[in-house]
C-alpha positions in Angstrom: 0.0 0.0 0.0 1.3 3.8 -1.1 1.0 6.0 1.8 1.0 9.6 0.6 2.2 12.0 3.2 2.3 15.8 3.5 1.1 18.9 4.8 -0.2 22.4 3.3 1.3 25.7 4.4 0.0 28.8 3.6 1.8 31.1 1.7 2.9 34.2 3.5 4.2 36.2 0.9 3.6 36.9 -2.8 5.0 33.7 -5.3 8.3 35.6 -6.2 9.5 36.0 -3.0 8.6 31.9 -2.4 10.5 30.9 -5.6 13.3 32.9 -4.3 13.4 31.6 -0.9 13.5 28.1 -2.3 16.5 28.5 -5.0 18.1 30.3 -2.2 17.7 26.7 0.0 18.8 24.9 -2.8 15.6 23.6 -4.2 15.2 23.5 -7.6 12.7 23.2 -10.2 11.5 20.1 -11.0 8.3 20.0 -12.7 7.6 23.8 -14.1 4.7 26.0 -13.8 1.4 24.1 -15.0 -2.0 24.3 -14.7 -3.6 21.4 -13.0 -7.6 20.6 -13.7 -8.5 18.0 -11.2 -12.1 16.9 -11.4 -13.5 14.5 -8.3 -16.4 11.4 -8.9 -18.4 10.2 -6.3 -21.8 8.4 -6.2 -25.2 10.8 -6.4 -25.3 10.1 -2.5 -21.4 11.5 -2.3 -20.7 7.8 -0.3 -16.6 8.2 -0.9 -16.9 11.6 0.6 -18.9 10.8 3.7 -16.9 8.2 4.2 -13.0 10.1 3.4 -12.1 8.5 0.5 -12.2 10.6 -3.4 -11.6 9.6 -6.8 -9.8 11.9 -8.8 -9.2 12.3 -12.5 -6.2 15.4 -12.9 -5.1 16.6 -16.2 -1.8 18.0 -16.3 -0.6 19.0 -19.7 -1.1 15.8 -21.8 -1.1 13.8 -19.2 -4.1 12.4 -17.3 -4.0 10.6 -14.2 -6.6 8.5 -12.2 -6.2 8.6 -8.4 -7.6 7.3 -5.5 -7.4 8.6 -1.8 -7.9 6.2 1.1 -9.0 7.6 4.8 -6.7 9.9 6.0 -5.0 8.7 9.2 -5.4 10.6 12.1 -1.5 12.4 12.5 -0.7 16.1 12.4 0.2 15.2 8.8 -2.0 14.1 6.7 -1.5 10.1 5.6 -3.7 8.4 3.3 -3.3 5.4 1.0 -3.0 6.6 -2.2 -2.7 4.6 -6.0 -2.4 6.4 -9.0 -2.0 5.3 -12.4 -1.7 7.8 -16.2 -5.0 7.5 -18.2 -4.3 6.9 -22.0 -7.9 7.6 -22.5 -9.7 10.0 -20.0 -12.7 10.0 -22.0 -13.1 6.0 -21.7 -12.3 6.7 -18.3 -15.2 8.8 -17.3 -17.4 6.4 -19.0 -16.7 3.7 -17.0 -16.6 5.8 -13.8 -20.0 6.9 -15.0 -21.5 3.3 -15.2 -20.0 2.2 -12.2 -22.2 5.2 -10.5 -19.8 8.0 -10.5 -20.2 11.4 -11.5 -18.2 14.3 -11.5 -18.6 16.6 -8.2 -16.3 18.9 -8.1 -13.6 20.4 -10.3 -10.7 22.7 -8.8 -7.6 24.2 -10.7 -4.3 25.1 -9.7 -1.0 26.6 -10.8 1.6 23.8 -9.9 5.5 24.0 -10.2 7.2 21.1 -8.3 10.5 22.0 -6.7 12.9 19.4 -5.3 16.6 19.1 -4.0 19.3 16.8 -4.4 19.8 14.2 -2.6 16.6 15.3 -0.5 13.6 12.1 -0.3 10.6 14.6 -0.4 9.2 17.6 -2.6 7.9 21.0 -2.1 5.3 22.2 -4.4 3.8 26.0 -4.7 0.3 25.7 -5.9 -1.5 28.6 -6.7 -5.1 28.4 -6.7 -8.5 30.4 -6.7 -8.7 30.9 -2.8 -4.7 31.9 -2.4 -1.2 30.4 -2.3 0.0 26.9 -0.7 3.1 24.9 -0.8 2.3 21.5 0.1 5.5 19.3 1.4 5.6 15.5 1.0 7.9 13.4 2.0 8.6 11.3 5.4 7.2 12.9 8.6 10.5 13.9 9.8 11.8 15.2 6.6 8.2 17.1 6.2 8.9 18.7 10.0 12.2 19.8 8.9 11.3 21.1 5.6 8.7 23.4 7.0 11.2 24.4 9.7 13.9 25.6 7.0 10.9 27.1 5.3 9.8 29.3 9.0 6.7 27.3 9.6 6.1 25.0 13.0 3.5 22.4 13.3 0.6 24.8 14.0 1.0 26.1 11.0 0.3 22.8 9.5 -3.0 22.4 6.8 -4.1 19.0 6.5 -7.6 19.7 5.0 -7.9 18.8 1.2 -8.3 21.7 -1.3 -12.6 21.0 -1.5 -12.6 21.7 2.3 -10.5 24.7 2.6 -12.6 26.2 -0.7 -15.7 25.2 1.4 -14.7 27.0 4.6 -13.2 30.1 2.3 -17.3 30.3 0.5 -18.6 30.3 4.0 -16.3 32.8 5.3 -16.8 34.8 2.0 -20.5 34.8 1.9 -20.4 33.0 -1.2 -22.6 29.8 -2.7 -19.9 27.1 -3.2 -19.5 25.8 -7.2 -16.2 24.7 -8.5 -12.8 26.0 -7.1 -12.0 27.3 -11.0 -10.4 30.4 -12.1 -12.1 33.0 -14.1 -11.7 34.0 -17.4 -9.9 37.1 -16.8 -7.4 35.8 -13.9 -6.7 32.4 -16.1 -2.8 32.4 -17.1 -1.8 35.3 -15.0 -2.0 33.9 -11.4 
């Protein structure tokens, strides 16, 4: 079983000053700027939702890739089972997610570049989305705690709620009717 673990911080400062702070650490880029579509299938009754579990289809560039995300663990990181495999053929994909009784639910988008370091067993990413600016770090639980030491968070700074919760709680605090976590027209590409 694939254990995925890591932890959201949020971005203090504006994306420059991040990208600097990370070359300056020696982090590199690994995987550049992209946007990510991620759409999530669940049954009418959302019974992988109520129950902690999501099925995700993420396009990223040409590629396409099928995940699914176990219960997370209860740790100050956030550990799930995840197993992920590339889609040749999203659209026979959805099909069969569709006859098995999923439907799309949700659909959020991000800005991802992926940054990494020699010789270091984890990655930091900066994602920039509709509702502000997170790195997420993955890795082992000790090299995620050091990580976001070197990086001037501490534990309570920690986020382990998934992107469709956080844009939940930032509607309610917005006064807003939640949708999809998208950007608009006019802010697409310039994030």
């Amino acid at each position: 079983m694939a254990l995925e673990v890591e932890v959201k911080l949020a971005v203090r400062e504006d994306t420059a000053a991040v990208r600097g702070m990370l070359r300056r650490l020696g982090y590199r880029v690994h995987v550049a700027r992209a946007l990510e579509v991620n759409v999530l299938f669940d049954t009418p009754g959302q019974k992988l939702r109520r129950s902690g579990k999501l099925i995700r289809l993420r396009r990223l560039g040409g590629r396409h890739l099928l995940t699914f995300k176990g219960v997370s663990q209860a740790s100050r990181h956030k550990v799930r089972e995840e197993i992920e495999t590339e889609a040749s053929n999203p659209r026979a994909l959805e099909k069969i997610l569709d006859r098995l009784g999923f439907h799309p639910v949700f659909r959020y988008e991000k800005y991802r570049t992926e940054f990494g370091r020699q010789g270091e067993p984890g990655v930091v990413t900066l994602d920039e989305t509709p509702i502000g600016n997170y790195l997420e770090v993955e890795g082992a639980p000790r090299w995620i705690d050091r990580t976001a030491r070197e990086l001037g968070y501490l534990p309570d700074d920690y986020i382990t709620a998934s992107y469709g919760r956080l844009y939940l709680e930032w509607c309610r605090k917005a006064g807003r009717t939640p949708g999809n976590m998208v950007f608009d027209a006019r802010h697409r590409g310039k994030i």
